[in-house]
MARSE-385063 format. One line per field, with one value per residue (C-alpha): residue number from 1; x, y, z. Coordinates in steps of 0.2 Angstrom, whole numbers, plus 2048, in hexadecimal, padded with zeros to 3 digits. Example, Ala and Ser with C-alpha at 12.3 -4.5 7.8 and 13.67 -1.06 7.14 Angstrom:
resi <- [1_2]
u <- [83E_844]
v <- [7EA_7FB]
w <- [827_824]
//
This chain:
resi <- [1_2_3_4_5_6_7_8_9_10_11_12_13_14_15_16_17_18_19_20_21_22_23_24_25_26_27_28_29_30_31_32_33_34_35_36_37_38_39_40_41_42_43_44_45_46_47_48_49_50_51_52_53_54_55_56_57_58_59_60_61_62_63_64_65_66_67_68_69_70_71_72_73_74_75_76_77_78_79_80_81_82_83_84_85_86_87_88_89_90_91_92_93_94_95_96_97_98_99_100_101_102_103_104_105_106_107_108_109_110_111_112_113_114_115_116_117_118_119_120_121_122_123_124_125_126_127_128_129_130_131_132_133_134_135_136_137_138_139_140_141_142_143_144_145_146_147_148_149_150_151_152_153_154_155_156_157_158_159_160_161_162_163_164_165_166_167_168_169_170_171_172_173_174_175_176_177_178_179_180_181_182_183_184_185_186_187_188_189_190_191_192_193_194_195_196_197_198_199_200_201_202_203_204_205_206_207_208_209_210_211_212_213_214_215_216_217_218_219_220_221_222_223_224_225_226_227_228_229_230_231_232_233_234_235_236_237_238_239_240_241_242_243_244_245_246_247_248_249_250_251_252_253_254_255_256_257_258_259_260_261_262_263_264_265_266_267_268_269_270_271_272_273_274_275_276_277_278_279_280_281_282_283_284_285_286_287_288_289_290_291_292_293_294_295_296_297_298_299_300_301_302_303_304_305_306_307_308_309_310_311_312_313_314_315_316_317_318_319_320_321_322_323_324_325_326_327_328_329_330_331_332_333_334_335_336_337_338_339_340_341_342_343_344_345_346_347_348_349_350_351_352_353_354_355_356_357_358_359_360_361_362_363_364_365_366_367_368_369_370_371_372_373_374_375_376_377_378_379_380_381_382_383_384_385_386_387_388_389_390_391_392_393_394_395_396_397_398_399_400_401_402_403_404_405_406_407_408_409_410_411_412_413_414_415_416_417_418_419_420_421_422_423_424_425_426_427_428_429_430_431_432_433_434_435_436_437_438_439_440_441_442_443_444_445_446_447_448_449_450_451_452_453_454_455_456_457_458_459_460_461_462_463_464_465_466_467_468_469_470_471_472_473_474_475]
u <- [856_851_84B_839_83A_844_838_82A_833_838_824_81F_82B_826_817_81B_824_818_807_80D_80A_7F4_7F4_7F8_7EC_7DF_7EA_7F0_7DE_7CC_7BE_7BD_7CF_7D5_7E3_7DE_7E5_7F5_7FB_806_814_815_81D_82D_82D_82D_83B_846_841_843_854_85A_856_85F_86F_872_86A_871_862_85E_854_842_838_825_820_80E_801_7F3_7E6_7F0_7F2_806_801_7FA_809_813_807_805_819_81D_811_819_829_832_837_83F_851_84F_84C_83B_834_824_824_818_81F_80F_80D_821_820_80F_80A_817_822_833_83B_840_853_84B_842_851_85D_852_84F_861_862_855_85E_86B_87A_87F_877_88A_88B_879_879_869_861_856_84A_83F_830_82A_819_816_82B_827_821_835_83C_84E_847_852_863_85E_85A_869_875_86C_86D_882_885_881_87C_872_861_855_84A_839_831_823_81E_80E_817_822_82C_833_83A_841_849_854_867_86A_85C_85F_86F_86B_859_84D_83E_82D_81D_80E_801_7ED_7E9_7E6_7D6_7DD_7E4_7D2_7C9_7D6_7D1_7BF_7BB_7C9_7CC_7DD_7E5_7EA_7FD_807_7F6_7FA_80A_807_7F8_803_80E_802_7FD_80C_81A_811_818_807_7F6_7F3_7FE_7F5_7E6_7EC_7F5_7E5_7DB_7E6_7E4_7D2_7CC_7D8_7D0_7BE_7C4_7CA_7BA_7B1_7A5_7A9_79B_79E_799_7A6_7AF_7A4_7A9_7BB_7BD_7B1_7BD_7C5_7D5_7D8_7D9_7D1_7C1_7BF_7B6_7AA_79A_790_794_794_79F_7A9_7AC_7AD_7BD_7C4_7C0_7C7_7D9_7D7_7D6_7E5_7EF_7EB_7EB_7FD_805_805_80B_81B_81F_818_819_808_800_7EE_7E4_7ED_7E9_7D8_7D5_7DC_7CE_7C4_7D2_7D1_7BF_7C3_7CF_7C3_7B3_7C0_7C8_7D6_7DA_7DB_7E7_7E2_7D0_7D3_7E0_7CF_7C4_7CF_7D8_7EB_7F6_7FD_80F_804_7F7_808_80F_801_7FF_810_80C_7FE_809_817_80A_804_7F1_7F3_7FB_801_801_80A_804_80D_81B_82D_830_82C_81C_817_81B_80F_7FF_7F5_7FA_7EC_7EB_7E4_7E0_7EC_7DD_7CC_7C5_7C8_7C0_7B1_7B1_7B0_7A2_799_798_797_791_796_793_795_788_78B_793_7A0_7A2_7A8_7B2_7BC_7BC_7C3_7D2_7D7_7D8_7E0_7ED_7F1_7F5_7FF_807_80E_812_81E_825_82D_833_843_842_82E_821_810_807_7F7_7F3_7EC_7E6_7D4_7CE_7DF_7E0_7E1_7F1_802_80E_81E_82B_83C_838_829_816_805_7F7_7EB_7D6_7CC_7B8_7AB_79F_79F_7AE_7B5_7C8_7C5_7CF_7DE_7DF_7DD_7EC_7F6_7F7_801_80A_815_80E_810_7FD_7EF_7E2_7D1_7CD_7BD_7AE_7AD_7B1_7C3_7C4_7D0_7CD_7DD_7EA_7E1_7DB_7CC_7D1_7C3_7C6_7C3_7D5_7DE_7D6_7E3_7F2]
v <- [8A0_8B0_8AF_8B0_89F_896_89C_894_886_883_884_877_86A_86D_86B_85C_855_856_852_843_837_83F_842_832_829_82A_820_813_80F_80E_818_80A_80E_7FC_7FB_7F9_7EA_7EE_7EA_7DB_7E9_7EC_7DF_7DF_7F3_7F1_7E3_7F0_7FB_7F0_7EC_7FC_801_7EF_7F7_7E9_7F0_7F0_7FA_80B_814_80E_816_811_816_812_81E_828_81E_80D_812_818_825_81B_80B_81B_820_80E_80C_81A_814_804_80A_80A_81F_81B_821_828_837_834_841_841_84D_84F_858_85F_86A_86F_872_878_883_887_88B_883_874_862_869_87A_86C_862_871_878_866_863_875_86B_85B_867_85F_85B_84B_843_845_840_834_82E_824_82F_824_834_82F_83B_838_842_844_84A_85B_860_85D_85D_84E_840_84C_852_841_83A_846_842_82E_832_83E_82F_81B_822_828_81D_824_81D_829_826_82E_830_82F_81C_823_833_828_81C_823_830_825_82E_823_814_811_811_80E_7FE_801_7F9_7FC_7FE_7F8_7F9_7EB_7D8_7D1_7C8_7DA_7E0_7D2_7D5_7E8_7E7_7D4_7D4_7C4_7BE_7B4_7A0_7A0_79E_798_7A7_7A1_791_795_7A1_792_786_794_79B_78B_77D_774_773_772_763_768_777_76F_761_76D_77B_76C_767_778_779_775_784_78E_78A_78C_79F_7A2_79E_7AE_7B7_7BF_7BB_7CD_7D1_7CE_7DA_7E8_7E5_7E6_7F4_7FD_7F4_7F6_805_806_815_80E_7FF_80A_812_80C_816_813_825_82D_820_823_834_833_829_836_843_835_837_84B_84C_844_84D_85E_859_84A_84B_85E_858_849_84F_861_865_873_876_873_862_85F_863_853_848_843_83E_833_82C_827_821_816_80F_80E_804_7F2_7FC_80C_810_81F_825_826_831_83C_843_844_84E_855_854_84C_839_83E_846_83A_82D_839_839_828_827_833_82B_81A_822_82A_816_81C_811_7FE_7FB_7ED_7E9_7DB_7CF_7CB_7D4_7E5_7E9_7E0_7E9_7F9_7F9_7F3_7FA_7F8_7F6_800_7FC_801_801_800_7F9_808_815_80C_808_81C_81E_812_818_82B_82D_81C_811_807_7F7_7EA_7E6_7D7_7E1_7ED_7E1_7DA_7E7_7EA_7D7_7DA_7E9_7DE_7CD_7DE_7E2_7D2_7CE_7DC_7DC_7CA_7CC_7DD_7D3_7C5_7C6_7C1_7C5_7CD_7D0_7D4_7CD_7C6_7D4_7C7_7C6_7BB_7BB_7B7_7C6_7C3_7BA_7B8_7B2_7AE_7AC_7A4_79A_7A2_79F_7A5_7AD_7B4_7BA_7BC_7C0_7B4_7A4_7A1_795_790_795_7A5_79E_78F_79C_7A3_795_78F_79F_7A1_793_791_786_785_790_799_79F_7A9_7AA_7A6_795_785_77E_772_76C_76D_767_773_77F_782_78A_794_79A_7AC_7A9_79E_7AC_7B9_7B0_7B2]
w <- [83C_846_857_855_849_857_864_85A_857_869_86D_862_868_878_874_86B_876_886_87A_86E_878_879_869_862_86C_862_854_864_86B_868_872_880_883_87A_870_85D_853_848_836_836_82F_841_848_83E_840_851_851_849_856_863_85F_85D_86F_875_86C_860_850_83D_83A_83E_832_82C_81E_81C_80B_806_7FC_807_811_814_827_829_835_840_83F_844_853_858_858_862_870_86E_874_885_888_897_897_883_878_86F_863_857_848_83B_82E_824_834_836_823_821_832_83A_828_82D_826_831_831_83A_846_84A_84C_85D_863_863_86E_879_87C_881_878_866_85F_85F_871_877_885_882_873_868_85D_851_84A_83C_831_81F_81B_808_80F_810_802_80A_816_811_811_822_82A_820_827_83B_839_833_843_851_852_862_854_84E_83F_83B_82D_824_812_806_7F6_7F5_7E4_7EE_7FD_7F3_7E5_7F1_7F2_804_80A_7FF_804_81A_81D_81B_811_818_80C_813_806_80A_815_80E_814_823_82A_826_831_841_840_83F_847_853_84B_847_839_83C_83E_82E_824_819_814_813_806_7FD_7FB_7F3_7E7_7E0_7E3_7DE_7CF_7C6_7C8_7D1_7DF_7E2_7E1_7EE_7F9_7FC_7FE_80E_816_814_825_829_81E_824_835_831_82B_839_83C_830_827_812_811_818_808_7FF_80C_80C_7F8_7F8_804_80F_80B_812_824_82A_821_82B_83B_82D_82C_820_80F_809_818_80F_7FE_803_80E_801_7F3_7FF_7FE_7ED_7EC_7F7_7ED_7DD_7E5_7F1_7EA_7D7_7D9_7E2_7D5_7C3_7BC_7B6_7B4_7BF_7AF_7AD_7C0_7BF_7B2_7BA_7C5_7B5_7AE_7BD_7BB_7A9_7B1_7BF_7B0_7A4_7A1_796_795_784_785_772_77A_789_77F_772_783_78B_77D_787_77C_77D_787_794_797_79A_7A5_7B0_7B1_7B7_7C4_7CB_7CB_7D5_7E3_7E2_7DC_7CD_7CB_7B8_7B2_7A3_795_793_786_781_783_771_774_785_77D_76C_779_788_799_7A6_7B4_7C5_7D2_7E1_7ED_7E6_7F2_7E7_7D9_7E4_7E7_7D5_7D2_7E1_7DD_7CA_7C6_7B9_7A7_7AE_7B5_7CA_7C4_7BA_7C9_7D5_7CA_7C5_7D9_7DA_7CE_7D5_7E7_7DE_7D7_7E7_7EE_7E0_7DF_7F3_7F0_7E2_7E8_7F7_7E9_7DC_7CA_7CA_7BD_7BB_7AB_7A5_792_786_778_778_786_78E_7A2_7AD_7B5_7AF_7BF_7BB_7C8_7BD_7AD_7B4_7B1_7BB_7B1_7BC_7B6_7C5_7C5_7D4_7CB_7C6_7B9_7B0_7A7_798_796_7A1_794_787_78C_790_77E_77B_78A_793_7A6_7B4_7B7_7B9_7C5_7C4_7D5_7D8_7E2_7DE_7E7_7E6_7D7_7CC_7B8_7AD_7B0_7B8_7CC_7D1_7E0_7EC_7F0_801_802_7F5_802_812_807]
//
């Protein structure tokens, strides 16, 4: 590294170092100088945190995956105003302006900063907790920040990154960090931003517990009916359009502040763009041609129930292995949600997966700016499966011995959740709907009991629940 590299180095942690703390304000507070609400993955972020600083932590490396838009930047912002500097190093990198402006890598950074604390990082005195946004622009991130976190028990990593599969596939960071997910936000999260209205302790888990670990259906049925005066009470003041809004694109925290409709579908197509033009780049090997189509499957996609993959081959005349290969990609960047139907291997290998998507925001986009086929009803719909995905799909991720699939017979049930070799059989629907398809699919496939979430009023019929959505919106 010459001398004119270290110079420029030396300026930008200095600059750094005295300007973090300004320029993450804006992340911290609103205009009226008031903290803004954070995402409940803050408070066990900040425990690890915490701990760490009191010296008795196991824990000393965090890594927040979680695709563009679901807020990491700011959880990382509002963390390190969180924290205590007295008597510790502190230091806030983003790397897509060390990679990207000044042209060096995060080992370049941490070389000067370690001429700046004045000793090697095995001798420091002092704690040093780094907090560094964007990782996947070095590509040697995790070998760096695996060699810092050997050299002292003094450091304390928090790093967050766009791409989940690129974090969680590297072993040097398997094997000594904890990984916490940052989905888009559930509806509760949603209310606490915009209302300032917080959820009812453990009314969430206790609903969550009804739902998916009841025996069958009359226990769900009795035990959602016993938290019902909770539930009303949560939604207290809360305007029923705010539903609309929240699946529409609330789920994606920057959003929230928005007010006109086409500033936001336009941000989120600009989500979308990045990560066609940075992220699939990084993960997939395509050429610019092959890039360049993606945004219409995309819109295939969001216009479709299943993707028929012999279909969007002739429309776009790329063969069948790259059409899969791209899907795959938009699953690791976290885009796309697959979901699998259900049966064996052999089974779930001869018939369509259907994709969702992993925010209903982008779908909304899709729909706002190119139109679409379908009737309103249809819209929202799709809009609702993609949310009911997303909930499903950060429940069972924290779970063991879990899978979710959904029925591809004809009038087969949206969702099959299984939890070891027991199966809830879940249809979803904006307007009125009834049990037909889930009964449909229990005579094939064996299932503790089954749920139609919709907008109608909790009820029992046979073996089946009727789950408002405004309940399976609190889990």
């Amino acid at each position: 590294m010459n001398q004119d590299t270290k110079d420029k180095i030396f300026r930008f942690l200095q600059d750094q170092i005295t300007q973090a703390e300004f320029r993450t304000r804006a992340y911290v507070f609103d205009e009226n100088n008031k903290k803004n609400p954070t995402r409940n993955a803050f408070v066990k972020l900040r425990m690890h945190k915490n701990n760490f600083l009191k010296g008795g932590a196991s824990v000393r490396w965090l890594v927040i995956p979680g695709f563009r838009g679901t807020g990491k930047t700011t959880l990382l912002a509002q963390l390190y105003h969180d924290t205590d500097k007295t008597n510790i190093n502190i230091l806030y990198l983003s790397l897509d302006q060390v990679v990207q402006i000044l042209g060096v890598t995060l080992n370049d950074v941490l070389t000067i900063y370690e001429e700046i604390l004045g000793s090697p990082f095995e001798q420091m005195n002092k704690r040093l907790i780094l907090f560094i946004d964007e990782v996947q622009y070095d590509i040697n991130w995790a070998i760096v920040l695996k060699s810092l976190y050997d050299r002292s028990n003094k450091i304390f990593i928090i790093a967050t990154g766009s791409s989940a599969v690129m974090l969680q596939n590297n072993p040097d960071v398997g094997r000594r960090a904890i990984f916490e997910k940052l989905y888009p936000m559930c509806f509760t999260e949603y209310v606490k931003i915009k209302l300032g209205k917080y959820e009812i302790p453990r009314l969430s888990k206790k609903i969550r517990d009804v739902i998916f670990n009841s025996i069958n259906a009359q226990q769900v049925f009795d035990g959602l009916k016993k938290l019902e005066n909770d539930a009303r009470r949560y939604w207290l003041n809360i305007n029923r359009m705010e539903i609309d809004k929240y699946i529409k694109y609330g789920t994606l925290p920057f959003m929230v502040a928005l007010n006109n409709e086409a500033l936001v579908y336009d941000q989120v197509k600009k989500t979308i763009d990045r990560v066609v033009s940075n992220d699939i780049p990084q993960i997939g090997q395509f050429s610019p041609e092959i890039v360049s189509v993606i945004p219409t499957l995309l819109y295939a996609i969001a216009d479709s129930d299943q993707l028929s993959i012999n279909t969007i081959t002739k429309t776009l005349q790329i063969s069948r292995p790259t059409i899969m290969s791209i899907l795959d990609t938009l699953e690791k960047t976290e885009t796309l949600l697959r979901i699998h139907p259900h049966g064996s291997h052999m089974a779930q290998a001869r018939k369509p997966s259907k994709y969702l998507f992993s925010s209903p925001a982008f779908r909304s986009m899709y729909f706002s700016f190119i139109g679409s086929i379908k009737n309103p009803t249809e819209k929202i719909g799709k809009l609702l499966e993609d949310t009911i995905g997303l909930y499903l799909n950060r429940f069972l991720s924290s779970q063991t011995n879990t899978a979710l699939t959904y029925d591809s017979a004809e009038r087969g049930a949206d969702f099959i959740i299984r939890f070891g070799n027991e199966n809830i059989i879940a249809e979803i629907g904006m307007g009125k709907k009834d049990c037909d398809q889930v009964e449909h699919s229990m005579k094939r496939i064996k299932a503790k009991y089954g749920l139609v979430i919709s907008m109608s009023p909790l009820r029992q019929h046979g073996n089946c629940v009727y789950v408002p959505l405004s309940y399976f919106l609190l889990v």
